[in-house]
C-alpha positions as CSV (number, residue, x, y, z in Angstrom):
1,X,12.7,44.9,-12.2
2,X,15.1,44.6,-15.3
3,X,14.6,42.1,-17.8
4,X,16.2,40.1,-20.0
5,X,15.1,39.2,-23.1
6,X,16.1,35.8,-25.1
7,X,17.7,35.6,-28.1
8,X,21.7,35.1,-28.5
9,X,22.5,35.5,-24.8
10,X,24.7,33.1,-23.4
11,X,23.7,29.8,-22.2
12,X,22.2,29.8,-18.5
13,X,24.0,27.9,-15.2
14,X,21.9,26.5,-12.8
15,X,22.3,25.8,-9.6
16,X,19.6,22.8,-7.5
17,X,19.0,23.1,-3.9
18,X,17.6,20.8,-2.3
19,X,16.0,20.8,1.4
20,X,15.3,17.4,2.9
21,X,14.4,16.2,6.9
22,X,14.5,12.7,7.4
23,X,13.3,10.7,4.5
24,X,16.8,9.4,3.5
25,X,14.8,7.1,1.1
26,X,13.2,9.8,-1.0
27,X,16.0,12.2,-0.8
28,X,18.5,8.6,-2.1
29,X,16.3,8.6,-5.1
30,X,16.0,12.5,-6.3
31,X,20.3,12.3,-5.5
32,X,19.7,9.6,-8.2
33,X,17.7,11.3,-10.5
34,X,19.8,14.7,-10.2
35,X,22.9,12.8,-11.4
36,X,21.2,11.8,-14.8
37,X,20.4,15.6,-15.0
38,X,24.1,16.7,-14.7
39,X,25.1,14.4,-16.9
40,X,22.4,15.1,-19.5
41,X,21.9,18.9,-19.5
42,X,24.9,21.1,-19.2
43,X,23.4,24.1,-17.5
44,X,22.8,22.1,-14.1
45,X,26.6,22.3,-12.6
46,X,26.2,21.6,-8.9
47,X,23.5,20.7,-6.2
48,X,22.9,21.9,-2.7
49,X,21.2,20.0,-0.4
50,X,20.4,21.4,2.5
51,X,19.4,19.1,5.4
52,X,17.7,20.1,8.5
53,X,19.7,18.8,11.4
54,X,18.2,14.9,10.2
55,X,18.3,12.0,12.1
56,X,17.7,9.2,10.2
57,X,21.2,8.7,8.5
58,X,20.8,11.4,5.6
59,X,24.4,13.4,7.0
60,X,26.4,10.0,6.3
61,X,24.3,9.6,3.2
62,X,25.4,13.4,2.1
63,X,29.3,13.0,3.2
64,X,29.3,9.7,1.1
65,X,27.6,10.7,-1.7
66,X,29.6,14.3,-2.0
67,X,32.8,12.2,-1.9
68,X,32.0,10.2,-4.8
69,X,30.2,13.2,-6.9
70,X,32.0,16.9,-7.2
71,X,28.6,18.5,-8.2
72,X,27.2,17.4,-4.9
73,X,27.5,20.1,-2.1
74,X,25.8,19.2,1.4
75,X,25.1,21.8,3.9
76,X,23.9,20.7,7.2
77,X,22.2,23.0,9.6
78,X,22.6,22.5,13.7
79,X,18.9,22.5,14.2
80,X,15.3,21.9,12.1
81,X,14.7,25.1,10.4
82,X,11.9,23.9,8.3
83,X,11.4,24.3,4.7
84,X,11.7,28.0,4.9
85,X,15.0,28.1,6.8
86,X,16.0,25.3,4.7
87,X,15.2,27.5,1.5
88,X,16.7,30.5,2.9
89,X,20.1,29.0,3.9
90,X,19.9,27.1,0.1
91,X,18.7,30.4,-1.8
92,X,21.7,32.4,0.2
93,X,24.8,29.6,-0.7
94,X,23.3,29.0,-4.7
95,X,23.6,33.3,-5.1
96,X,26.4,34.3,-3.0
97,X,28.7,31.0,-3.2
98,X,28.2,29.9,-6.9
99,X,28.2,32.1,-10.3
100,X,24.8,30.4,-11.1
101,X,22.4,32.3,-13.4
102,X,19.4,30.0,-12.4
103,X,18.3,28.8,-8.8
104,X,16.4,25.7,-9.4
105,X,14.1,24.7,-6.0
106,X,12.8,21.7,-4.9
107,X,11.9,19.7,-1.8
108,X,13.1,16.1,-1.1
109,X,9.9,14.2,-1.8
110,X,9.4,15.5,-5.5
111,X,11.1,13.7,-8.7
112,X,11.2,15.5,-11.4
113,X,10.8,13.9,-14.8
114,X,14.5,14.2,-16.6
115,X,13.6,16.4,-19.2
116,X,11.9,18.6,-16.9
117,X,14.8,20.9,-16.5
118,X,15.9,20.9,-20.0
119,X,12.0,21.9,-20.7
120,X,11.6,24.9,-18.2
121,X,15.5,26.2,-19.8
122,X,13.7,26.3,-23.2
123,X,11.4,29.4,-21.6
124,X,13.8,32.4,-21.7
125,X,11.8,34.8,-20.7
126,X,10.5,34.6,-17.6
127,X,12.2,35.1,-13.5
128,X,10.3,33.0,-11.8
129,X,9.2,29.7,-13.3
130,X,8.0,25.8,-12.7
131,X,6.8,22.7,-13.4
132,X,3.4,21.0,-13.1
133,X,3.5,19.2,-9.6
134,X,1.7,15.8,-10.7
135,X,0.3,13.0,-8.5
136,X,3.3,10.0,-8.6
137,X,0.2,7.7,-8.5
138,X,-2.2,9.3,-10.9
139,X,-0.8,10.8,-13.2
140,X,-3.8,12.6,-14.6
141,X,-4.0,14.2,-11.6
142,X,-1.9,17.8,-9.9
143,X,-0.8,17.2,-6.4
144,X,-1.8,21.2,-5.6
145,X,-4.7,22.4,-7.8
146,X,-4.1,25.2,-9.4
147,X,-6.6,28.3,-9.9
148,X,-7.2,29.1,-14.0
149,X,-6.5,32.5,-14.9
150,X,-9.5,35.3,-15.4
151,X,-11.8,32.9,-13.0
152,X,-12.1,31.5,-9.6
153,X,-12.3,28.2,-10.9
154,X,-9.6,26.0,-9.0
155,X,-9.0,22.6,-10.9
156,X,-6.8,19.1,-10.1
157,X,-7.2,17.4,-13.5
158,X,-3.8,17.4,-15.7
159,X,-6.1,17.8,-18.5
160,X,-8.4,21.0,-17.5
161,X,-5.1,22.9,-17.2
162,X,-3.6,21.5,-20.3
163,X,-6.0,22.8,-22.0
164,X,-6.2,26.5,-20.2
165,X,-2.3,26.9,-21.6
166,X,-3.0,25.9,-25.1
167,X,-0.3,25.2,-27.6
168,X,2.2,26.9,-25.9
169,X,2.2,25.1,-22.7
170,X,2.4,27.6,-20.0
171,X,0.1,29.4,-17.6
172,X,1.0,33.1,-17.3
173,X,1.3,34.8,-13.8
174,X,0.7,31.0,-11.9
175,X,3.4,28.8,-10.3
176,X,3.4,26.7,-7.7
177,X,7.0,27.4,-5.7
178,X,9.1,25.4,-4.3
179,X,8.8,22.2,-6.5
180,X,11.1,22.5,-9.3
181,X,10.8,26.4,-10.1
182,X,13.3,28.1,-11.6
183,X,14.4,31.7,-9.9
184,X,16.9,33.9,-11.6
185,X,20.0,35.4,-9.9
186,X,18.7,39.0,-10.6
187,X,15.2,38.0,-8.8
188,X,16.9,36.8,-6.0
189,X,19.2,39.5,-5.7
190,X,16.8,42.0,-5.7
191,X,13.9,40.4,-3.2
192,X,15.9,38.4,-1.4
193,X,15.5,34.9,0.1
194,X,12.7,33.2,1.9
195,X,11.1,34.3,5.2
196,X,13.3,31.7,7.3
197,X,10.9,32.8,10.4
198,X,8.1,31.3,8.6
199,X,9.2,27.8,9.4
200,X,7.0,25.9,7.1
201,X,3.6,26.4,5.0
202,X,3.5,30.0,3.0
203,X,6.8,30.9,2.4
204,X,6.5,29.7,-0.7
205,X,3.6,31.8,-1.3
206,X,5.0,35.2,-0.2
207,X,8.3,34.5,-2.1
208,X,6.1,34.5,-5.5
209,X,3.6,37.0,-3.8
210,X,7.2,39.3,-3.0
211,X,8.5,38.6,-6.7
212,X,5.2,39.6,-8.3
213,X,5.3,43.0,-6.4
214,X,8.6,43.2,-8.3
215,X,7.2,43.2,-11.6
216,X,8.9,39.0,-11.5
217,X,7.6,37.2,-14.8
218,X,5.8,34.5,-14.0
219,X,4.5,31.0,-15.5
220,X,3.8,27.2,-15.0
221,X,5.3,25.0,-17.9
222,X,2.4,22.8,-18.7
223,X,4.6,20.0,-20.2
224,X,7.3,20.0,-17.9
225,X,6.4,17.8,-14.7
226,X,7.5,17.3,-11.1
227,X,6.1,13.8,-9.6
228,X,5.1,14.0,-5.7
229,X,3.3,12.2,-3.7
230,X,-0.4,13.2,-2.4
231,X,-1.0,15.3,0.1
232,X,-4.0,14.1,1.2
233,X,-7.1,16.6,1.8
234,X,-4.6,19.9,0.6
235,X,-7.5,21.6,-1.4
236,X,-10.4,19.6,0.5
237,X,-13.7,21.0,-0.9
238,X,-15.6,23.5,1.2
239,X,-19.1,25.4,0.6
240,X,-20.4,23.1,-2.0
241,X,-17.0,22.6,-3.7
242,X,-17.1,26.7,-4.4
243,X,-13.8,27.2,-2.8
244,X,-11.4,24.6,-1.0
245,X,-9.8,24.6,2.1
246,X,-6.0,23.8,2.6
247,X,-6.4,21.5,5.8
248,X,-4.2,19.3,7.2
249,X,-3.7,16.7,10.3
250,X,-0.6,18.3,11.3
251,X,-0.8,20.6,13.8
252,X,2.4,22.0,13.5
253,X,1.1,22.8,10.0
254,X,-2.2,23.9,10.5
255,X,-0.6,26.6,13.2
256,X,1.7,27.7,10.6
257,X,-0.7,27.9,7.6
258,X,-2.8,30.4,10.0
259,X,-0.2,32.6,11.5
260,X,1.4,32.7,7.8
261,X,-1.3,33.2,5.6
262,X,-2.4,36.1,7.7
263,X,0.3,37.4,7.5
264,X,0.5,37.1,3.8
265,X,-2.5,38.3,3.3
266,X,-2.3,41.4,5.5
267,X,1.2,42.0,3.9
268,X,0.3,41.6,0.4
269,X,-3.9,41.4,-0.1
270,X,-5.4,43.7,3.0
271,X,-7.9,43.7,5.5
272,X,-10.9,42.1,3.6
273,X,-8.4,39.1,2.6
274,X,-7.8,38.7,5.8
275,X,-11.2,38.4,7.5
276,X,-12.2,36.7,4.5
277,X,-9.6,33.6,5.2
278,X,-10.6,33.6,9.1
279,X,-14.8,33.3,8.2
280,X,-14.0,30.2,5.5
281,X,-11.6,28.7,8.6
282,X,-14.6,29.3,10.9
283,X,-17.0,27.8,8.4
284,X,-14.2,25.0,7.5
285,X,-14.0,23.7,11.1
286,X,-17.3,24.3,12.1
287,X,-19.3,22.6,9.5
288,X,-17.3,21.4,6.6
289,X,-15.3,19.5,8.7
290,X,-15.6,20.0,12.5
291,X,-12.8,20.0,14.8
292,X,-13.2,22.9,17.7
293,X,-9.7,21.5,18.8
294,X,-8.0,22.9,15.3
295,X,-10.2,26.0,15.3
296,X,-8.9,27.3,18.5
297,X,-5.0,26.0,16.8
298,X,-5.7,28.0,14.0
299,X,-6.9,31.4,16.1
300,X,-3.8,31.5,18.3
301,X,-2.2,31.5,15.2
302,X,-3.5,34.2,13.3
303,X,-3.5,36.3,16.3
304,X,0.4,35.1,16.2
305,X,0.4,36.5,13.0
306,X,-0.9,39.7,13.9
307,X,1.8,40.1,16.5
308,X,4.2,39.2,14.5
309,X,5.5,36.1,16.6
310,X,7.2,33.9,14.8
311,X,7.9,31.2,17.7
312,X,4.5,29.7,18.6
313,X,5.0,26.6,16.2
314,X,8.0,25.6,18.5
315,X,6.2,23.8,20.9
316,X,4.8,21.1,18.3
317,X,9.0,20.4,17.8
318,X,9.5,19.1,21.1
């Protein structure tokens, strides 16, 4: 893809979009924080939150709140699209409704710090670029580890990674989507928007895994920082801590992280990748952490993903 280099260009717009489901409490307090951004950094000119179908007061909460604020725009979907449908319907209104230069993403249960976006506009040139995604009550500690570049070494300490970027603060060719990164128009423009079919769990992968087929520059901003809330056993050791194992209770999530990351995987890695990820979720729920029940989840949906059904995960909705 082009690029554009830094220098005397113009200042850059940016557009937020926000995807929220029911947590009308956390979604209250980023619509907080969002409002010191626009009225502290000049590039952020409107936010879209996109809410799926909620029902735990967040469309009265929107209609309110975009009354009283003209940078607030809320879109609300007719059904739960998940976070990819959310992203996609967000990604399509910041590009093809505003003149924003900059897509900025994040979900409703992240905060990020208020010089975080003023920090990642410093960086100006790179397309697709975030935050560090840092544990609200540790703050030592990332919410997703992160894998160092040139190794296989995968670490969670805020330190281990501070280090790794050096005095520039950033990590080349890592991000973590979907938490405060910053996409530009021309990336989006030329790969398009989430998979919306996806639902939830790897969409956020394949978008980076799509934009680094593209040639997309990408980094992590070491001092720029997202707070979120743990997510529990995301990253849970496996193999004598060799390699980890993104497990959750959800089985709505654990059928989607199969179906989706084989198809990522097929899509972007091949074959070996593939059969790779099924042995360590064979090994995962079989001795790391045994659960036949979410073995036999996880096989219907990679051999979803095979197919190339995208409506399994619709039964854990009703």
């Amino acid at each position: 893809m082009e690029h554009r280099d830094g220098g005397d260009a113009p200042a850059r717009t940016v557009t937020a979009v926000v995807v929220t489901f029911n947590r009308i409490g956390l979604l209250t307090t980023l619509l907080t924080r969002l409002g010191e951004v626009v009225a502290s950094e000049p590039a952020l000119r409107e936010v879209v939150v996109v809410d799926n179908a909620s029902t735990d007061g967040t469309p009265a909460l929107l209609a309110e709140q975009a009354a009283a604020h003209p940078w607030l725009r809320a879109v609300t979907l007719p059904d739960n699209r998940g976070g990819a449908g959310g992203f996609h319907e967000g990604m399509r209104v910041a590009v093809e409704e505003t003149d924003a230069d900059l897509v900025w993403l994040m979900d409703d249960d992240g905060l990020p710090d208020a010089s975080c976006l003023t920090r990642l506009l410093a960086e100006d040139d790179l397309d697709f670029w975030g935050p560090l995604t840092v544990d609200e009550a540790d703050g030592g500690r990332l919410v997703f580890p992160i894998r160092l570049p040139g190794g296989t070494r995968v670490v969670h300490a805020l330190a281990d990674v501070e280090r790794a970027a050096g005095e520039r603060h950033r990590l080349a060719d890592i991000v973590i989507p979907f938490n405060g990164v910053l996409v530009t128009r021309a990336l989006a423009e030329e790969i398009g928007y989430p998979r919306a079919e996806f639902f939830i769990w790897g969409d956020d992968h394949e978008y980076r895994l799509r934009a680094e087929r593209a040639g997309a520059r990408i980094a992590t901003v070491t001092d720029a920082v997202v707070r979120h809330p743990s997510v529990g056993q995301l990253g849970t050791p496996m193999m004598g801590g060799r390699t980890t194992y993104n497990h959750s209770p959800s089985d709505l999530k654990g059928y989607c992280m199969a179906r989706n990351n084989t198809v990522n995987l097929r899509t972007y890695r091949g074959w070996a990748h593939v059969g790779a990820f099924w042995a360590k979720t064979l090994w995962f729920y079989t001795l790391t952490h045994r659960d036949l029940g979410r073995l036999v989840l996880s096989a219907r949906g990679a051999l979803a993903g095979l197919r190339g059904d995208f409506t399994g995960h619709e039964r854990f909705l009703r």
